[in-house]
Wavefront OBJ file of the C-alpha trace (Angstrom):
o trace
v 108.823 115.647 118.971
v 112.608 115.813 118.063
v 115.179 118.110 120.692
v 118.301 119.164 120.067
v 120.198 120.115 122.634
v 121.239 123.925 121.851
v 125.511 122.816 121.772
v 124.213 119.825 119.254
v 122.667 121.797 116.990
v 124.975 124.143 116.775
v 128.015 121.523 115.955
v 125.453 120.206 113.490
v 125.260 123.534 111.985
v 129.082 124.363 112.308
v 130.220 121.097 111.099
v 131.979 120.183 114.035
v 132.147 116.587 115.423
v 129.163 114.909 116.795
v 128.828 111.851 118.297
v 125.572 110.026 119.186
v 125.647 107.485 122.598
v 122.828 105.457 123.858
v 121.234 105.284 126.643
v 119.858 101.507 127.579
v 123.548 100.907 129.172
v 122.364 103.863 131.613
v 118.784 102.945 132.575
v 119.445 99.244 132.232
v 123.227 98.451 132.025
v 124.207 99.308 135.535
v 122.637 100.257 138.939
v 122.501 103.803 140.434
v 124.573 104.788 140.987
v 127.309 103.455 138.651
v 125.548 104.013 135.663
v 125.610 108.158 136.158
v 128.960 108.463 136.936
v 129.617 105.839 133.715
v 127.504 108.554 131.816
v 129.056 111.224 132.809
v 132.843 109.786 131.931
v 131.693 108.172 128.445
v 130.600 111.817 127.673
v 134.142 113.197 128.925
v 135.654 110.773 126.899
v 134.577 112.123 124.233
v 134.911 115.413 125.056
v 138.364 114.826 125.581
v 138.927 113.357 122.060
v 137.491 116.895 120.619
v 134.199 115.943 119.701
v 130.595 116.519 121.345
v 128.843 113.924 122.794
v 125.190 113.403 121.899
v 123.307 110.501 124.497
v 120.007 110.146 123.182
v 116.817 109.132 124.965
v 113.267 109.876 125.094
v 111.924 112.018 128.069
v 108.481 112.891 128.773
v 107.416 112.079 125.378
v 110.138 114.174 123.209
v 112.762 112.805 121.775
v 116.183 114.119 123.080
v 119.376 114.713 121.392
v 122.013 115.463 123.518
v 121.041 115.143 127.611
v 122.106 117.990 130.036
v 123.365 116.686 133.373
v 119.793 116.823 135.080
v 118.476 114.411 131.944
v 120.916 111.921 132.470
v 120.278 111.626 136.015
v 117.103 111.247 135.529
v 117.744 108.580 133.220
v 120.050 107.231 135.448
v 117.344 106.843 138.857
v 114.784 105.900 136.777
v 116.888 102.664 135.934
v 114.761 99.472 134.502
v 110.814 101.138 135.385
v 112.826 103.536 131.657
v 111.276 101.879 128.599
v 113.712 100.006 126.589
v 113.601 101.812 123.532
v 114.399 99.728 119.920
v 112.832 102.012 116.764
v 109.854 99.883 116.554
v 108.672 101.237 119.789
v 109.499 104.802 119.876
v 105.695 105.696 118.498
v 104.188 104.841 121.727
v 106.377 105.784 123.828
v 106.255 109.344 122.395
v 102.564 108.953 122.241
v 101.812 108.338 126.092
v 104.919 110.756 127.224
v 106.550 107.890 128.581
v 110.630 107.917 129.062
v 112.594 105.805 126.942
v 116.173 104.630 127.127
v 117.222 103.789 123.118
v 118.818 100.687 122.351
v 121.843 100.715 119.733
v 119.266 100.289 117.027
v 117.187 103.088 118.715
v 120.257 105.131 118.772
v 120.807 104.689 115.040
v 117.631 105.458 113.942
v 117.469 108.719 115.727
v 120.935 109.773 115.444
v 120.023 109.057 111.330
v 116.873 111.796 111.762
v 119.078 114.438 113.989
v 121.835 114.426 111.023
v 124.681 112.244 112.993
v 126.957 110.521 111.173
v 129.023 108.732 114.207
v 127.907 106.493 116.754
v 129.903 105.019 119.785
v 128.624 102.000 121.779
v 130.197 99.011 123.605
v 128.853 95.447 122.220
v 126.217 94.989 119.897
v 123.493 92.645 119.364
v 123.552 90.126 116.998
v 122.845 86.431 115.729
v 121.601 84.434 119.073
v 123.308 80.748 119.456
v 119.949 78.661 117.532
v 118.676 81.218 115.826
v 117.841 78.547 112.751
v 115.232 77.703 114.810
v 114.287 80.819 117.277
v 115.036 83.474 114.438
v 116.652 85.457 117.584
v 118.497 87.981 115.334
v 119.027 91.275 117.054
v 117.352 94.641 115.379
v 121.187 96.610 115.700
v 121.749 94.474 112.597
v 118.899 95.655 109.775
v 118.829 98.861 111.809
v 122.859 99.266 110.965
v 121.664 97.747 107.565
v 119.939 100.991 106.768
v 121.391 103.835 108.419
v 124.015 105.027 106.731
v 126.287 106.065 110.056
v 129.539 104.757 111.326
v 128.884 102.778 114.226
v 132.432 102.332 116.841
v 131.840 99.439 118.673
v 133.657 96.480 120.583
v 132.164 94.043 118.398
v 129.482 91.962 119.182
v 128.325 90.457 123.045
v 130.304 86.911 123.059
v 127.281 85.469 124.609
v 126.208 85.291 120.540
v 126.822 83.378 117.417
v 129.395 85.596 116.886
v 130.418 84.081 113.208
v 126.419 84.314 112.324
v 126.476 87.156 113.445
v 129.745 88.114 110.626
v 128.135 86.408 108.504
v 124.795 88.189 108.747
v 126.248 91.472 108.045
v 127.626 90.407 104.824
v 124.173 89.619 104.002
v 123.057 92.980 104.777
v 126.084 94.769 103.156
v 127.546 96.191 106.045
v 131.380 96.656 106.321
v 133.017 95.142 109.362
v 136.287 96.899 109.825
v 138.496 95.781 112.599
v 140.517 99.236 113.925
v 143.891 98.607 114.591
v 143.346 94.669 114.870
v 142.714 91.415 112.466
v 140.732 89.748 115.051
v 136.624 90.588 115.930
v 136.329 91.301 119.232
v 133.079 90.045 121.631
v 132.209 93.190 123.846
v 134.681 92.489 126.669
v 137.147 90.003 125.397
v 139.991 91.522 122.493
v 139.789 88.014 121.116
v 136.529 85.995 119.281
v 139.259 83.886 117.016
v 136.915 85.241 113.963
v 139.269 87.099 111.706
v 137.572 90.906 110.274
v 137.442 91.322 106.619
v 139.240 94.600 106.789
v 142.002 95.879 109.240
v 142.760 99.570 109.144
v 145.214 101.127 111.565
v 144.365 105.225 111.615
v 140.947 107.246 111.562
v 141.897 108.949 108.066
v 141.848 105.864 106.242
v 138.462 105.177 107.942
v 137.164 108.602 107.319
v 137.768 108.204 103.582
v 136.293 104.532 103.633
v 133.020 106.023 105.119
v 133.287 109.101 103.049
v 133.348 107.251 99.854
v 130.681 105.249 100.536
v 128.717 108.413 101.638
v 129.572 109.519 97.869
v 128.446 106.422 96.109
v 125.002 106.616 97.717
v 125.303 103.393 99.859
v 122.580 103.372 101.978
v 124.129 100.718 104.939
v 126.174 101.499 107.752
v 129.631 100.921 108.554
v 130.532 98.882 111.773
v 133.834 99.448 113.042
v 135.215 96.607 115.933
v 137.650 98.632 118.319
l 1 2 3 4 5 6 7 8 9 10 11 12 13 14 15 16 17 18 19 20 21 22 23 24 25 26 27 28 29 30 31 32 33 34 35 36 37 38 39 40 41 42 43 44 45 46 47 48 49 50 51 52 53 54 55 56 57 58 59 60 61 62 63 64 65 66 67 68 69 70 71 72 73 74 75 76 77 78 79 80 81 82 83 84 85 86 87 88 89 90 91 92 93 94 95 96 97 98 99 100 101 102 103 104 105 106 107 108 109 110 111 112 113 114 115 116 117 118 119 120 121 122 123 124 125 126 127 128 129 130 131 132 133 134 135 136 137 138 139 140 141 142 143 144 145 146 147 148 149 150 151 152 153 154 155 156 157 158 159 160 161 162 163 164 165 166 167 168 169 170 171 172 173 174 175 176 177 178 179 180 181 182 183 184 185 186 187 188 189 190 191 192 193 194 195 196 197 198 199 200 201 202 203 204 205 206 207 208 209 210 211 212 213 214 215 216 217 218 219 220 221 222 223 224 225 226
């Protein structure tokens, strides 16, 4: 039920960079047909930064890692009738050969199976404003809680309870690094006025970071706010 696409598995193999995208900003994110060409230039992006881009959805019942052109159009028309895929509903999907579009949880998780250590995304979910009484907590946060990737993102959507939402992860024992700032930023805003515990200005010092924890056996992700 797992795919690889042939160039993923061979960077897998070799060693070489990998890193895994979702796909609910294509089938639900945008409308056709501004969420292709947004596809195609998130991919090129990181192409261009020397690494291989892995979007992951389900099609047809199989789980894909990596998309080919065709696959992400097809994603990409298929737009909101594409299952929006967290990990909790990836069994059923799979089992009536339905397509899926994975969530940043959904992402995780299967990135986690396919060997991935890196994940890219834009905002995350997190702690919803009442959530003492709704218990509105997003599944990105247990879901980064146990997969033990490095998760890029531009912080958390600043429609949330964005210092819950901090706060949460400390909980869970996730790192919150801020890249190159002090500040946690909310998706499309630089600014949240919520400070991160941990600034670090170049990708070595994160690569050791994540590689020690790797080491130690710690089982929780690592979310770094770009």
């Amino acid at each position: 039920m797992l795919d690889l696409l042939p160039e993923i598995a061979d960077a897998l193999r070799d060693g070489l960079p990998v890193v895994a995208l979702e796909s609910t900003l294509i089938a639900h994110g945008m409308p056709w047909p501004e969420n292709f060409e947004t596809a195609m230039r998130v991919e090129e992006a990181v192409r261009n930064n020397n690494a291989i881009p892995a979007t992951i959805a389900i099609l047809n019942g199989r789980l894909k890692v990596g998309l080919t052109k065709t696959e992400l159009e097809l994603l990409a028309r298929g737009g909101r009738s594409v299952f929006k895929c967290s990990p909790r509903d990836f069994a059923q999907v799979i089992a009536r050969k339905q397509q899926g579009a994975t969530t940043v949880a959904g992402t995780l998780f299967a990135a986690g199976i396919a060997g991935i250590s890196v994940m890219a995304t834009g905002g995350i979910g997190g702690v919803h404003r009442g959530a003492g009484n709704t218990f509105d907590v997003s599944a990105d946060l247990p879901e980064l809680a146990r997969s033990a990737l490095m998760l890029v993102s531009a912080g958390a959507k600043s429609i949330l309870d964005l210092g819950a939402t901090l706060e949460y992860l400390e909980t869970l024992g996730v790192p919150v690094v801020g890249y190159q700032t002090s500040e946690f930023p909310a998706f499309y805003t630089r600014t949240s006025g919520l400070p991160v515990p941990l600034q670090v200005e170049n990708p070595e010092e994160l690569a050791a970071i994540f590689t020690i924890r790797k080491r130690m056996g710690m089982s929780q992700g690592m979310l770094v706010a770009n």
